[in-house]
TORLO-791132 format. One record per residue (C-alpha): x, y, z negated. Coordinates in pm, whole numbers, plus 32768, in hexadecimal, padded with zeros to 4 digits. Layout:
// residues N
XYZ/...
// end
This chain:
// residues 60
C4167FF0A6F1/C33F800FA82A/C3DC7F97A9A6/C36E807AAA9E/C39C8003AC3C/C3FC8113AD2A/C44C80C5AE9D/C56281B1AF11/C65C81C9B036/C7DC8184AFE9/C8BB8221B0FB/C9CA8134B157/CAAF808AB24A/CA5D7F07B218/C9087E89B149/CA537DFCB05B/CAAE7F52AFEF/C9487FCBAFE5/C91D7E75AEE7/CA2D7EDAAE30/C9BD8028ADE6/C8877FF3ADAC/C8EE7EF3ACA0/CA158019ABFD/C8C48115ABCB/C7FB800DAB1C/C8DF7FDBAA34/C9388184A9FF/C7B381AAA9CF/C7D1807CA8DA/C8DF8139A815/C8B18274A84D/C77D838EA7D8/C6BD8415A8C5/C7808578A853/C89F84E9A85E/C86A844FA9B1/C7F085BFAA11/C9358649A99E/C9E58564AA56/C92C8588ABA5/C98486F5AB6A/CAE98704AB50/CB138619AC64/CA4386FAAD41/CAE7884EACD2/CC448807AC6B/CD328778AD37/CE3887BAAC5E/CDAE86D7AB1D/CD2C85D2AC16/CEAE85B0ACB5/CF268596AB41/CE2E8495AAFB/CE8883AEAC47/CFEA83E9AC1C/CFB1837EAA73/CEEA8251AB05/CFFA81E8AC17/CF19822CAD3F/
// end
């Protein structure tokens, strides 16, 4: 599989968290589909409700 390089802007407190979040996407996009990536993006924008469930499942 191709690498593609993309320069985008992480919002964040510290340049620690920004590194750290950075690093958590890399490895969704490395596991995840593109559609299911989509999907994802999309609940987390529209429903609150699934995204609480999914913090709460995680411990966050």
């Amino acid at each position: 599989m191709k690498e593609h390089n993309y320069n985008i802007r992480i919002p964040a407190v510290l340049e620690k968290e920004a590194d750290e979040k950075i690093a958590a996407l890399a490895i969704l996009a490395s596991q995840l589909t593109a559609k299911e990536l989509t999907k994802l993006a999309h609940i987390v924008k529209t429903d609150p409700v699934k995204t609480a469930l999914a913090k709460k499942y995680l411990g966050v």
